[in-house]
VEXPAPA-763512 format. One line per 10 residues: their letters; for each residue x, y, z of N, C-alpha, C. Coordinates in steps of 0.001 Angstrom, whole numbers, plus 500000, padded with zeros to 6 digits. Layout:
BEGIN
A	X:Y:Z:X:Y:Z:X:Y:Z  ... .
//
This chain:
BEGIN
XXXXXXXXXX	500841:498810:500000:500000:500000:500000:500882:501248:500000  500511:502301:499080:501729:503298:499227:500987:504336:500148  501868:505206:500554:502065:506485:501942:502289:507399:500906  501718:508706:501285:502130:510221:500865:501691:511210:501945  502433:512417:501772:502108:513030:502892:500726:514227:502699  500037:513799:504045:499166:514660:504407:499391:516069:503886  498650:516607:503068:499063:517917:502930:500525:518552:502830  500767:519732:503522:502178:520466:503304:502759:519754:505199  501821:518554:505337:502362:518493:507146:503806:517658:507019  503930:516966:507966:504885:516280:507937:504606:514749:508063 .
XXXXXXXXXX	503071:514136:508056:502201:513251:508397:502380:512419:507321  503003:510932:507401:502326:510276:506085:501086:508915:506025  500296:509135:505165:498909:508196:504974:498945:507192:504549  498386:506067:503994:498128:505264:503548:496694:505727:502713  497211:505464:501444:496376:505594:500374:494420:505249:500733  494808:503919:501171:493393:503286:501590:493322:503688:503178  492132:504509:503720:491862:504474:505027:490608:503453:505208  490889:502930:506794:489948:501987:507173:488721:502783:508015  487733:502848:507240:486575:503140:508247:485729:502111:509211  484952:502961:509953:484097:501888:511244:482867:502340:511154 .
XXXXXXXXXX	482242:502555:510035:480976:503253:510246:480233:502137:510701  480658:500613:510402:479540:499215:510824:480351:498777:511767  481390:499493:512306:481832:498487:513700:480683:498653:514633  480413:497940:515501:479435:497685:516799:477955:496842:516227  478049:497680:515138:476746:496890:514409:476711:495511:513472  477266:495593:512544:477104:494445:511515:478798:494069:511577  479532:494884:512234:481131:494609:512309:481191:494361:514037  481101:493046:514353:481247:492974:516186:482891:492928:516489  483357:492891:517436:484411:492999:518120:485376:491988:517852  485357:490715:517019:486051:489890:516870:486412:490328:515544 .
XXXXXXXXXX	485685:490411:514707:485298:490871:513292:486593:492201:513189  486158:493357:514028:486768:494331:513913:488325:494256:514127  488807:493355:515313:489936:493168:515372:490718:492358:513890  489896:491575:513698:490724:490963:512298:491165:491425:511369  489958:492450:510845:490122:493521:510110:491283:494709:510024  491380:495107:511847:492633:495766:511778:494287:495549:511307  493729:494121:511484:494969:493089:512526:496058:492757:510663  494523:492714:509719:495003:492484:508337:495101:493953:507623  494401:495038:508076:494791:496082:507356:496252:496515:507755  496418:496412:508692:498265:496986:509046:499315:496077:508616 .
XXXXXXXXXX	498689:494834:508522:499770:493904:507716:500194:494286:506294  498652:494947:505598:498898:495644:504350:499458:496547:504230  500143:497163:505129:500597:498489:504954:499857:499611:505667  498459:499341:505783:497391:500620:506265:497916:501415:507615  497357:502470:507743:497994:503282:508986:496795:503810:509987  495670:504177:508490:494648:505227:508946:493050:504489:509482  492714:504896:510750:491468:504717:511007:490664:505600:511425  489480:505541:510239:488403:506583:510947:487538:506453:511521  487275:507508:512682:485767:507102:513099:484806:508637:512763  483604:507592:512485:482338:508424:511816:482067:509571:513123 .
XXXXXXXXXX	481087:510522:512217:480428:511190:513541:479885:510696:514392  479633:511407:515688:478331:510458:516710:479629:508952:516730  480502:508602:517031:480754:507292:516889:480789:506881:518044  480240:507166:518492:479823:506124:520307:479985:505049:520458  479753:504178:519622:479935:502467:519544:481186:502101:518668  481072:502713:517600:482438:502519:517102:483524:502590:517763  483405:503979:518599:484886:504112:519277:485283:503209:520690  483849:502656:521514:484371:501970:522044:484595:500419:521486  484070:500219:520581:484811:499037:519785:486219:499061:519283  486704:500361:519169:488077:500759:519195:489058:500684:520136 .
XXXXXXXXXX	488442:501129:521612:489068:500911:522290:489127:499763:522984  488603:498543:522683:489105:497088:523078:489695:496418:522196  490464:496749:520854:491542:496321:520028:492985:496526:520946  493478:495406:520240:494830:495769:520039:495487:496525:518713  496024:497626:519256:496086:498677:517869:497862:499168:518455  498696:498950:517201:500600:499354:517573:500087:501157:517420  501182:501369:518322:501344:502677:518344:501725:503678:516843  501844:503039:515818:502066:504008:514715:500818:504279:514063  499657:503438:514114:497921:503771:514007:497663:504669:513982  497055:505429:512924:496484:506861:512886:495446:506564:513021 .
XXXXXXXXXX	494738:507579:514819:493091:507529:514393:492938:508884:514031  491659:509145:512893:491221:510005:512482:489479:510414:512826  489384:511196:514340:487957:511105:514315:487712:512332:513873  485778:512529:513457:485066:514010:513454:484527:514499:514560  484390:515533:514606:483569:515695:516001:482817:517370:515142  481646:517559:516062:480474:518537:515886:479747:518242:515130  479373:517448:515337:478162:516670:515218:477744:515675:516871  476366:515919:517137:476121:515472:518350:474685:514851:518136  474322:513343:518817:472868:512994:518646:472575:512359:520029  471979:512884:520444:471282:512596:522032:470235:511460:521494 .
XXXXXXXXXX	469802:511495:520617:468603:510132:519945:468573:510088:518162  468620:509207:517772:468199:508819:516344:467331:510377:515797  466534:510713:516640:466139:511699:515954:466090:513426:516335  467280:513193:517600:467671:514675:517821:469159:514964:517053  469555:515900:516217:470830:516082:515834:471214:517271:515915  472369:517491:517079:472266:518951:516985:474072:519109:516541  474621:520412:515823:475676:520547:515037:476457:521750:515434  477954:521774:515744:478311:523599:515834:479512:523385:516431  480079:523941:516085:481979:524335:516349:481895:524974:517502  481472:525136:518431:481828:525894:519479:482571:525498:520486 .
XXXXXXXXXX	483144:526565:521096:484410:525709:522291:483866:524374:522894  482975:524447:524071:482369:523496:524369:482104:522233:523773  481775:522126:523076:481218:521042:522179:482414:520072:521723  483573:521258:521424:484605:520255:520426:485621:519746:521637  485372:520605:522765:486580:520228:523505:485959:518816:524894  484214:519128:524572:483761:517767:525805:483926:516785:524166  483534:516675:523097:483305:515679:522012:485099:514962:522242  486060:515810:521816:487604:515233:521867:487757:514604:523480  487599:515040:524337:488023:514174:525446:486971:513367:526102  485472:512735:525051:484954:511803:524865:485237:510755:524396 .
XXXXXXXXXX	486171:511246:523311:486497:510100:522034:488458:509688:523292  488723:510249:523537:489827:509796:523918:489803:508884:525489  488162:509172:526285:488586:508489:527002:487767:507189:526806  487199:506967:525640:486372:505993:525016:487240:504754:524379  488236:505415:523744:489116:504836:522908:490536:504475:523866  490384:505275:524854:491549:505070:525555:492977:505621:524988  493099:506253:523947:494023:507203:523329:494507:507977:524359  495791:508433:523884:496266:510066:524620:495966:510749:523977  495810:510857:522325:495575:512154:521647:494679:511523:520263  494351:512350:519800:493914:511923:518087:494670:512537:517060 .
XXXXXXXXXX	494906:511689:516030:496183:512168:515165:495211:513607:514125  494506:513219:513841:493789:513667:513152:492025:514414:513114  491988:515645:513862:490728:516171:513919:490015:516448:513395  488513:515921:513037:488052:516785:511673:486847:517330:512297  486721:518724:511688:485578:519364:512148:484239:518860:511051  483612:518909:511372:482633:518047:510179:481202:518666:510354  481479:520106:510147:480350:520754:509877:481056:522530:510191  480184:523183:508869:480795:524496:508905:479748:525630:509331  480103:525959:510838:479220:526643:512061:479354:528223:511620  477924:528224:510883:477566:529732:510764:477318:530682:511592 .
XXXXXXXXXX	477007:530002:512717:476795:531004:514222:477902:531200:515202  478976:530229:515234:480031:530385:516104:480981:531144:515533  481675:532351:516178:482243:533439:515298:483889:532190:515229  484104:531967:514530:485431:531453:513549:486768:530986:514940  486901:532372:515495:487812:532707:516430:487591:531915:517715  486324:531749:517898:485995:530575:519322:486376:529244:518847  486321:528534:517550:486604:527698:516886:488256:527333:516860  489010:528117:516611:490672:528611:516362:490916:528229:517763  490226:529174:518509:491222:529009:520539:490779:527929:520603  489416:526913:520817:489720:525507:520762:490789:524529:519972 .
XXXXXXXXXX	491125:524461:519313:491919:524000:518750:492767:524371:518739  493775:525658:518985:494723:525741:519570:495408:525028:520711  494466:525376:521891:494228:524406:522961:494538:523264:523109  493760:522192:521942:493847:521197:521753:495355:520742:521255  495753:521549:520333:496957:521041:520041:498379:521498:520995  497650:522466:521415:498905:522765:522940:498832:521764:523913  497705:521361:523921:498100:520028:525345:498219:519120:524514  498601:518748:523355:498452:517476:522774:497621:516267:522801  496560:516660:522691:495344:515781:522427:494834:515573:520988  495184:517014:520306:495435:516276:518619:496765:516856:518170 .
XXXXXXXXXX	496547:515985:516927:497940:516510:516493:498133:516983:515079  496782:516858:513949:496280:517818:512986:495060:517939:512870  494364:518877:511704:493386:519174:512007:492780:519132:510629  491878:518304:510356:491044:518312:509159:489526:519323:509357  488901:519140:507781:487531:519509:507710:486420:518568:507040  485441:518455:506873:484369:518117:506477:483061:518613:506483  482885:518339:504798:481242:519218:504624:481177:520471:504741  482546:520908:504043:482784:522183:503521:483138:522971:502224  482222:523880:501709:483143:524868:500500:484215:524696:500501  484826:524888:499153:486222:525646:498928:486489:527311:499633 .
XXXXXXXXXX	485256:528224:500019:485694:529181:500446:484989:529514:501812  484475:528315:502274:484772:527727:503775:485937:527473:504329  486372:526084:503567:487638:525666:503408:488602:527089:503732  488795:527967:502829:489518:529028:503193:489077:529820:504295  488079:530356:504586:487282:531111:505932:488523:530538:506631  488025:529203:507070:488629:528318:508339:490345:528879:508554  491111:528525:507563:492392:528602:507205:492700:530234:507220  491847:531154:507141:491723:532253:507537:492271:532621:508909  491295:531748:509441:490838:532465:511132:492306:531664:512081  493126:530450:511284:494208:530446:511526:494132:529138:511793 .
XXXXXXXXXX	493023:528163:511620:493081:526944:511798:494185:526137:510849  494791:525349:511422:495895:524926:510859:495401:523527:509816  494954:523605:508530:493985:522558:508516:494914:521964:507147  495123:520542:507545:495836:519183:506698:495188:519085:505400  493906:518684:505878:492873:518116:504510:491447:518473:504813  490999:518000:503684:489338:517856:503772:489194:516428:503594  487756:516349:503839:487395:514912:503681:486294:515176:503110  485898:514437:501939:484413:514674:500800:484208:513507:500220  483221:513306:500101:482574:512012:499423:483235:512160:497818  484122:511080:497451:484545:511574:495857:484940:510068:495498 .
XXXXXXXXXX	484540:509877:494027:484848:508117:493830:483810:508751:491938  484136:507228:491369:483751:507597:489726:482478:508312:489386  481868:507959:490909:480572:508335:490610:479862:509173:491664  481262:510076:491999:480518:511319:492588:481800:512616:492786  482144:513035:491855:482930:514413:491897:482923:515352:491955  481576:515627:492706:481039:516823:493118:482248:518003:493887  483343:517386:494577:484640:517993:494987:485119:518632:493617  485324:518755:492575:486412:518751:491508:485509:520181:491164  484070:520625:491579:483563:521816:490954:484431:523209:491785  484630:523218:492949:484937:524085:493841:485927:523653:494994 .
XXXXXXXXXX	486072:522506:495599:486425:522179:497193:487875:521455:496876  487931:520710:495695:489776:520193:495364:490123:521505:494925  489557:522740:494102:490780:523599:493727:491330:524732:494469  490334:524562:495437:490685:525730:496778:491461:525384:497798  491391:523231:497496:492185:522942:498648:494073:522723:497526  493961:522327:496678:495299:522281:495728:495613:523856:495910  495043:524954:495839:495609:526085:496219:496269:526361:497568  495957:526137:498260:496067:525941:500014:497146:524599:500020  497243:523995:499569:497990:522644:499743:497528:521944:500909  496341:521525:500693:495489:520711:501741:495265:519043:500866 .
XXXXXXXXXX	495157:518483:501547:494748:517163:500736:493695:517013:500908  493282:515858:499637:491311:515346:499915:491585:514223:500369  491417:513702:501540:490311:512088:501761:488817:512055:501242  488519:510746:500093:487945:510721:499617:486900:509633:500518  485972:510272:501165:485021:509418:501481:483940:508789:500721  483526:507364:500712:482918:506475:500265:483568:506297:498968  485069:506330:498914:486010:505765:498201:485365:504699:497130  485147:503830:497501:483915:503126:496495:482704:503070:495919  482336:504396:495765:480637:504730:495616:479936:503870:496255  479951:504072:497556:479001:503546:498752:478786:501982:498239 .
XXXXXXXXXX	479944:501229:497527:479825:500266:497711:479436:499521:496423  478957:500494:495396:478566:500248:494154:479464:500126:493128  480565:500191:493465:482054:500477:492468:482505:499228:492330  482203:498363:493458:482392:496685:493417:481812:496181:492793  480919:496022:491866:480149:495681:491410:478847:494491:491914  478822:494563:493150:478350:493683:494271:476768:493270:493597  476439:494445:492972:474757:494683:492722:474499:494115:491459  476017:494147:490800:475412:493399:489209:474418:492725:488696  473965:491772:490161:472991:490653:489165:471881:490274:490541  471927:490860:491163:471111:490906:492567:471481:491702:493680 .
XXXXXXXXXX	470960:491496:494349:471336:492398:495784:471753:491075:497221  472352:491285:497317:473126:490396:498472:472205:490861:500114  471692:489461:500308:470820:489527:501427:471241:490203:502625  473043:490431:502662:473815:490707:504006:474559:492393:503595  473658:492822:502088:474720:494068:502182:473789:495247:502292  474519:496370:502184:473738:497602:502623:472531:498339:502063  472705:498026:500734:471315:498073:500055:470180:497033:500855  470440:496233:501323:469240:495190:501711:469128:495223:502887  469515:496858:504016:469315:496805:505090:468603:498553:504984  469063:498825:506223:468753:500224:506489:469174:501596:505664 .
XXXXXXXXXX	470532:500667:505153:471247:501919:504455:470934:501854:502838  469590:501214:502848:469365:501291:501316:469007:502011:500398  468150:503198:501410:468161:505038:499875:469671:504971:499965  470500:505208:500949:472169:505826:500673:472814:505382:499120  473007:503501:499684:473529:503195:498466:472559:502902:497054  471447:502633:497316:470347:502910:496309:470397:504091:495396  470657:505845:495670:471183:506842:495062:472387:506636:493651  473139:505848:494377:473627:505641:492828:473302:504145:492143  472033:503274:492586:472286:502395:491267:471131:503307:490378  471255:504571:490112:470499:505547:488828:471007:505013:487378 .
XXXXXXXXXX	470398:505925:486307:470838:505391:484897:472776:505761:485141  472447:506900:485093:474001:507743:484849:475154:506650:485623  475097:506041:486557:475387:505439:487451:475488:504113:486846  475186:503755:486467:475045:502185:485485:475805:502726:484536  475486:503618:483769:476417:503551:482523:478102:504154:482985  478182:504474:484106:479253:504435:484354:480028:503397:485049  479432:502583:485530:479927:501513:486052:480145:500530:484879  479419:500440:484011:479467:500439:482882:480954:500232:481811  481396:501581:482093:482321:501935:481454:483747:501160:482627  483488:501354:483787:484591:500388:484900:484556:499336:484660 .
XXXXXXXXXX	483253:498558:484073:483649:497186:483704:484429:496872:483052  484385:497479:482049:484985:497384:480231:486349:497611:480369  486892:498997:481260:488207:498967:481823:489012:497871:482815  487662:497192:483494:488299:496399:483963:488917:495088:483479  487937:494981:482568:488168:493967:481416:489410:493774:480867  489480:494941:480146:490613:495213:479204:492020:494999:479968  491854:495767:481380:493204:494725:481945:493529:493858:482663  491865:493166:482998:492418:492002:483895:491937:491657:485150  491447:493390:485741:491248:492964:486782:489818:493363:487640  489594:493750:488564:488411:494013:489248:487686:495609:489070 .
XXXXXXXXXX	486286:495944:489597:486067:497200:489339:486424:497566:490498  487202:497351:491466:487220:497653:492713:488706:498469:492644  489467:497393:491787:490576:498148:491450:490763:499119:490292  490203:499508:489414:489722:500507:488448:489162:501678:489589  488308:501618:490590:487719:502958:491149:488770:503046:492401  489704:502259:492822:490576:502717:493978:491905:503393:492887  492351:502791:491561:493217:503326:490770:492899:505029:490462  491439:505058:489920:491251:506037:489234:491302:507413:490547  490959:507396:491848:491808:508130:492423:492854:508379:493025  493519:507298:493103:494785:507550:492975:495271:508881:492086 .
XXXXXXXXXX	495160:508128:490519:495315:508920:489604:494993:510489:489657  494162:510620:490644:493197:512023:490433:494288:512680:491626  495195:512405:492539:495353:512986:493601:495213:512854:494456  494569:512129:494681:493553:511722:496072:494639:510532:497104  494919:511854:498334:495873:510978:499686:495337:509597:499668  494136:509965:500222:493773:508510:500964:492289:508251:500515  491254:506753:499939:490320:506742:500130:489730:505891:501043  488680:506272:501956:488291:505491:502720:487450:504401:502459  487459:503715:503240:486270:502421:502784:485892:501506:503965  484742:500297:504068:484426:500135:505464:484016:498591:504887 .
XXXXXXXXXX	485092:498199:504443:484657:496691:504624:484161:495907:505717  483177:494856:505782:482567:494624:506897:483341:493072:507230  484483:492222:506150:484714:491167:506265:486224:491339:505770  487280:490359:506363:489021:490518:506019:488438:490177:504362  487837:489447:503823:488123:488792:502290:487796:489954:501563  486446:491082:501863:486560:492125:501036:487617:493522:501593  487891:493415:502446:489344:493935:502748:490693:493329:501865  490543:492129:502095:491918:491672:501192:491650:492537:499820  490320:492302:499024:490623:492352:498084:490955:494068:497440  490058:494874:498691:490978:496435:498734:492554:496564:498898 .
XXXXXXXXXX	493071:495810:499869:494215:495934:500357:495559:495949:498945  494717:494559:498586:495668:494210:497305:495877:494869:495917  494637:495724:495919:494890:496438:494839:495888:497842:494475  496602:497302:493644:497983:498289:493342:498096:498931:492002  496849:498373:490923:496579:499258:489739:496893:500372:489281  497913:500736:488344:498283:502213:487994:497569:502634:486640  496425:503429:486697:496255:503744:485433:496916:504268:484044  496850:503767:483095:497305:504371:481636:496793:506180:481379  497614:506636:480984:497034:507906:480697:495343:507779:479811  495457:506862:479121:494278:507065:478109:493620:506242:478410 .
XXXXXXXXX	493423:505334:479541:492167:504669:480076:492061:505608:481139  492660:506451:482024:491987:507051:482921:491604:508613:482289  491628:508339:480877:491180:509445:480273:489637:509504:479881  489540:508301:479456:488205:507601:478947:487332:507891:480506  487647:506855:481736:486869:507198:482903:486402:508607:482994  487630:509442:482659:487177:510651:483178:486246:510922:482255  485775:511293:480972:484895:511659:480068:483929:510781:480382  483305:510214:480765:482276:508512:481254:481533:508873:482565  482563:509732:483567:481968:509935:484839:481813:511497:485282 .
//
């Protein structure tokens, strides 16, 4: 698995990050350890945890995890119930949310902070002295964003936040980043983590010929990944087949190649089993200039 560095920091990633959005749930505690136990054998470094990760993170903190493990959590975002959600950068919030997640996880610090929501009411500067803070006592040690503009993105970096990367949903079949939020962060020298690295799962081609009784379409999370089996969405997967064809190998490795190709540090992904982990892990695909030329005109 190859490493590049975080932004202009001094931090280096692993291309593929491991997410936990199904640890506690459909990923239990035996499950999760295996998973780790084979992603670091691959090379992997990075683990994220989702917003709200209450269960995730204490499923985190009963691993055995080596000290060079990057965790990467979000915080501001808060849910007291399934159907209260309340959101906001303010001192309070980010500084009880971080020394939630650390004494959950049992961490000293988090490598990686991401704010994951951009607080129109908290003036910028209450935002900055938290996180200052934070990184003066060493409880984190960089600082990402999420679910932000490109001239959010800058606001933030403004007010003096010291910020690594963003994190945005980006994969063949969603580059909604590439209109505004990659060229503000390539200006800034911020990196993208590309969340749902695999179009929520559809990039595998899992759905080809049915729906699998144990996957996410056939549970709760089925508008999510349902959104892209659309036309546009088929005919682009479409076009990943045909590439995949032509050289051999999987669509899994065609949509982890093709961002590579694009720039993209790290993409995340949340395999729920080591065998569809292996088969992320293993993929090392370098695109041709003129097949990842074709993708791009296709998607």
């Amino acid at each position: 698995m190859k490493h590049q560095r975080l932004g202009t920091t001094g931090l280096d990633v692993s291309d593929v990050g491991l997410g936990t959005f199904e640890w506690g749930h459909r990923v239990d505690d035996r499950t999760a350890q295996l998973l780790v136990d084979d992603y670091i054998s691959a090379g992997g470094n990075l683990i994220e945890l989702p917003s709200s990760a209450t269960v995730a993170a204490s499923v985190l903190g009963e691993l055995r995890l080596p000290e060079e493990i990057l965790v990467m959590a979000r915080v501001g975002v808060s849910m007291s119930d399934a159907d209260h959600i309340e959101v906001g950068l303010g001192r309070a919030r980010i500084l009880s949310q971080v020394d939630f997640l650390l004494r959950t996880t049992g961490r000293s610090h988090l490598d990686v902070l991401v704010l994951d929501v951009f607080d129109t009411d908290v003036d910028r500067s209450e935002t900055a002295s938290a996180i200052d803070t934070l990184l003066t006592l060493g409880k984190i040690r960089y600082v990402g964003v999420s679910h932000h503009t490109g001239w959010q993105l800058a606001e933030m970096r403004g007010a003096g936040i010291p910020i690594a990367c963003a994190v945005a949903e980006y994969s063949l079949l969603n580059r909604d980043a590439e209109d505004d939020l990659i060229p503000a962060a390539d200006y800034a020298g911020v990196s993208l983590i590309a969340g749902a690295g695999l179009g929520r799962g559809v990039l595998t081609d899992k759905y080809a010929a049915s729906t699998p009784s144990d996957s996410r379409l056939a549970g709760e999370l089925g508008d999510y990944v349902g959104a892209y089996l659309d036309d546009r969405s088929n005919r682009v997967l479409a076009g990943v087949r045909k590439a995949a064809a032509a050289l051999g190998v999987s669509t899994t490795d065609i949509a982890l190649a093709f961002n590579r190709h694009q720039g993209i540090a790290c993409s995340l992904v949340s395999p729920r089993t080591p065998a569809q982990l292996a088969e992320i892990t293993s993929s090392e695909v370098e695109l041709a200039e003129e097949i990842a030329e074709v993708l791009d005109q296709i998607s």
